[in-house]
C-alpha positions in Angstrom: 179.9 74.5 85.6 182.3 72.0 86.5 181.8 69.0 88.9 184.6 70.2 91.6 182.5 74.0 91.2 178.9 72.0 91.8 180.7 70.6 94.7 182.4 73.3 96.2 179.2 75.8 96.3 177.5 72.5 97.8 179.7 72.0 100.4 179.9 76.2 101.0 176.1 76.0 101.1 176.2 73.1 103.9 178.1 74.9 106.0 176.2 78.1 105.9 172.8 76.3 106.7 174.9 74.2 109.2 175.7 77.3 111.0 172.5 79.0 110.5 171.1 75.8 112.3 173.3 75.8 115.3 171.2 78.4 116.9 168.8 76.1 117.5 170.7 73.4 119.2 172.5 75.9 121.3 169.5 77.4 123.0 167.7 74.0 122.5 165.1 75.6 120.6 162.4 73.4 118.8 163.3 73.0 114.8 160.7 72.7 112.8 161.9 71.6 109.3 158.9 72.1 106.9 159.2 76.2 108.4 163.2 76.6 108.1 162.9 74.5 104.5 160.6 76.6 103.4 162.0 79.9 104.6 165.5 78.4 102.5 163.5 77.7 99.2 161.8 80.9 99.1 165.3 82.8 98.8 166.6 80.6 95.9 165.4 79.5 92.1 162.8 76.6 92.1 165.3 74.9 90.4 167.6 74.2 92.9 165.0 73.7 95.7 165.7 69.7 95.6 169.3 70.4 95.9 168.7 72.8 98.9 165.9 70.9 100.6 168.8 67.6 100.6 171.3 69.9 102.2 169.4 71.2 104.7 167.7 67.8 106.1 171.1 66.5 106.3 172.4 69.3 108.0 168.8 69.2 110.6 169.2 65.4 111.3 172.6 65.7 112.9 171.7 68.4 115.4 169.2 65.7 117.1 166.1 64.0 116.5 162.3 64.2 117.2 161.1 63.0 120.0 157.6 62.0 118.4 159.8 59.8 116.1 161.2 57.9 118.6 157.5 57.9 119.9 156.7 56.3 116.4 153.6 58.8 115.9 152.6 59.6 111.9 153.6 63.1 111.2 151.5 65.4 108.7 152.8 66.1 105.3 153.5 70.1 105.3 154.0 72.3 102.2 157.6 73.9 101.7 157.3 75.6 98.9 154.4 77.1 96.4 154.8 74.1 93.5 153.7 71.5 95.4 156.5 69.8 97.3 156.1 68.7 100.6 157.9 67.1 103.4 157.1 65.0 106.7 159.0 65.6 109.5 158.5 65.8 113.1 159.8 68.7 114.7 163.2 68.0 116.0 163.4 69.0 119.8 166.0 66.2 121.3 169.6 67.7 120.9 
């Protein structure tokens, strides 16, 4: 595939999960990452889960932050996908 095709699906991809996100802002509903990230990894190749796990933290952190991060508390590591990966993140629930 070429780069500008790479990018393109990338950048398609972002804005689907962007959008798929938005619910949560607008009815300022708590967003938990490791459960969406994991929901998102299940529907692709394990392949392309680092690719899609990047995209979709980047698209979580600019809908708002945690408040237990602000807090400074230590947040668990959580399983988001059945090969071992794992991520720590608060649950984002300031928008």
């Amino acid at each position: 595939m070429e780069y500008e095709e790479i990018n393109e699906i990338r950048e398609q991809l972002a804005a689907m999960i962007e959008e798929a996100l938005q619910v949560y802002k607008s009815q300022q509903k708590p967003l938990n990452l490791a459960s969406v990230m994991r929901d998102y990894l299940a529907q692709y190749p394990r392949a392309r889960h680092f690719d899609l796990a990047r995209i979709v933290v980047d698209q979580a952190v600019r809908l708002g932050v945690a408040e237990a991060d602000l807090a400074g508390l230590p947040v668990e590591w959580q399983a988001i996908n059945d090969y071992g990966a794992k991520v720590q993140a608060h649950v984002i629930d300031k928008y």
